[in-house]
C-alpha positions as CSV (number, residue, x, y, z in Angstrom):
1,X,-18.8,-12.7,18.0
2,X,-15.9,-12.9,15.8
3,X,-12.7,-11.4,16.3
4,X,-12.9,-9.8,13.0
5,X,-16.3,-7.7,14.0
6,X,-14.3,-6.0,16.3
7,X,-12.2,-4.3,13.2
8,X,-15.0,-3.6,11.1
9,X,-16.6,-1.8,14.7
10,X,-13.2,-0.3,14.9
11,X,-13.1,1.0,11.4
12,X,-16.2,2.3,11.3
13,X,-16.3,4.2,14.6
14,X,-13.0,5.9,13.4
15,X,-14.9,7.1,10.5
16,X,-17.5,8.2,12.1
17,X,-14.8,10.4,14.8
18,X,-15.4,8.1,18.0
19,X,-11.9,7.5,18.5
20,X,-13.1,5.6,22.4
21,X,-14.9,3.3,20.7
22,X,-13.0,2.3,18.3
23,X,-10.4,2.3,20.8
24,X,-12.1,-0.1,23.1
25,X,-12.8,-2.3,20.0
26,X,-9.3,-2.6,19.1
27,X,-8.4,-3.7,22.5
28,X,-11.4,-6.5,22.8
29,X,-9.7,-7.6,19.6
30,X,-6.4,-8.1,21.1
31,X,-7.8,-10.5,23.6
32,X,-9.1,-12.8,20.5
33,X,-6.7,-12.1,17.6
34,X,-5.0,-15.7,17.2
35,X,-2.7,-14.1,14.9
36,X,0.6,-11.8,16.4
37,X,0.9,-9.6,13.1
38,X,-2.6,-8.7,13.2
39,X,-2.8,-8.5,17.0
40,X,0.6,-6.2,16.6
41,X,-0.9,-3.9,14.0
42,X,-4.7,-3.6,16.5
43,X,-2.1,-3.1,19.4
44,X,-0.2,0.2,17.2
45,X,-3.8,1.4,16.2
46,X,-4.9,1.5,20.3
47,X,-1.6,3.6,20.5
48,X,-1.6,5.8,17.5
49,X,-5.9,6.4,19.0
50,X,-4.6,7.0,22.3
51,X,-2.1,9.9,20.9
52,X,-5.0,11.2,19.6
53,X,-6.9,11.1,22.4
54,X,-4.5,12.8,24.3
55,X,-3.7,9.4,26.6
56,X,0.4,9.4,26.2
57,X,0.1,7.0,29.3
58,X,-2.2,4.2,27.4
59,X,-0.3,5.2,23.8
60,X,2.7,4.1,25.4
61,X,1.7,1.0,27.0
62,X,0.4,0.0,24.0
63,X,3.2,0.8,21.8
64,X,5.7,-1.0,24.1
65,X,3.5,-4.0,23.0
66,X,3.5,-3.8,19.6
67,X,7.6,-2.9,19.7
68,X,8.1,-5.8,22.0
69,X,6.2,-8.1,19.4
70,X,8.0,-9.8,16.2
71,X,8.9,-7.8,13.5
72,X,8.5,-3.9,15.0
73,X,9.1,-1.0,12.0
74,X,10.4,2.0,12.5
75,X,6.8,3.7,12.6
76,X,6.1,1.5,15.4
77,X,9.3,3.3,17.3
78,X,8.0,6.8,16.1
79,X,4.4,6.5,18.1
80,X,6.7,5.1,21.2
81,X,8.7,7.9,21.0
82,X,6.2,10.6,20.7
83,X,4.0,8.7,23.3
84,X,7.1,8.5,25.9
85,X,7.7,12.5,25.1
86,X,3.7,13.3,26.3
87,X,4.8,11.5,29.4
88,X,8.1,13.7,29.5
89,X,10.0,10.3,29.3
90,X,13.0,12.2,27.5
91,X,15.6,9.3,28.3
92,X,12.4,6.2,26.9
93,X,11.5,8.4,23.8
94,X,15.6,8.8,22.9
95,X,15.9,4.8,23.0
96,X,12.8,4.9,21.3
97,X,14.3,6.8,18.5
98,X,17.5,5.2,18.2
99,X,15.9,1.5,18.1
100,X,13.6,3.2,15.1
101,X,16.6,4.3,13.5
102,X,18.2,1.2,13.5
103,X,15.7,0.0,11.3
104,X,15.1,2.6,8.8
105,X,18.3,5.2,9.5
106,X,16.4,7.9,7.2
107,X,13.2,7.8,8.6
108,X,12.3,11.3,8.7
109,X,10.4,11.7,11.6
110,X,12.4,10.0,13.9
111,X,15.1,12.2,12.3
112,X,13.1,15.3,13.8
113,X,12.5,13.4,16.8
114,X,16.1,13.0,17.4
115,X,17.0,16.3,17.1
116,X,14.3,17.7,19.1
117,X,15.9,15.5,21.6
118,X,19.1,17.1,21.6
């Protein structure tokens, strides 16, 4: 199977509202993406799923990946930040936000996020 079947599984379950399996497809496709941008955007879906699924523990996990990965963007930082608050990681999710802001300084919601934080 290719790696790319697991998108079009992962696509399509989300459509469909099975956020689990396209989840777990996302994640088999992390073990055979040969490319890091496309393995860093699965690994940021499998977070932004897991928020959704009310999992802060795999969210943040999986965000930590994709932020420890070339190239992370301030939305990246966002999903660590609000995964690291389901946790009640107040200290993690106020790095979070400041290395997000760092990158985009007006990015709105990790403007909210930081005061929230306050």
């Amino acid at each position: 199977m290719s790696a790319s079947a697991f998108l079009d599984l992962a696509d399509a379950a989300e459509r469909l509202g099975h956020l689990t399996t396209a989840r777990s497809a996302l994640v088999d496709f992390t073990t055979l993406a040969v490319d890091d941008v496309d393995k860093q955007r699965a690994e940021m879906r499998v977070a932004e799923l897991s928020l959704r699924l009310n999992d802060a523990e795999a969210a943040t996990d999986w965000a930590r990946r994709a932020t420890s990965n070339e190239r992370p963007t301030a939305d990246m930082f966002e999903v660590l930040a609000t995964a690291e608050l389901g946790l009640r990681h107040t200290a993690e999710a106020r790095d979070a936000v400041e290395r997000g802001l760092q990158l985009d300084p007006r990015h709105p919601a990790l403007l909210k996020l930081r005061r929230q934080l306050r």
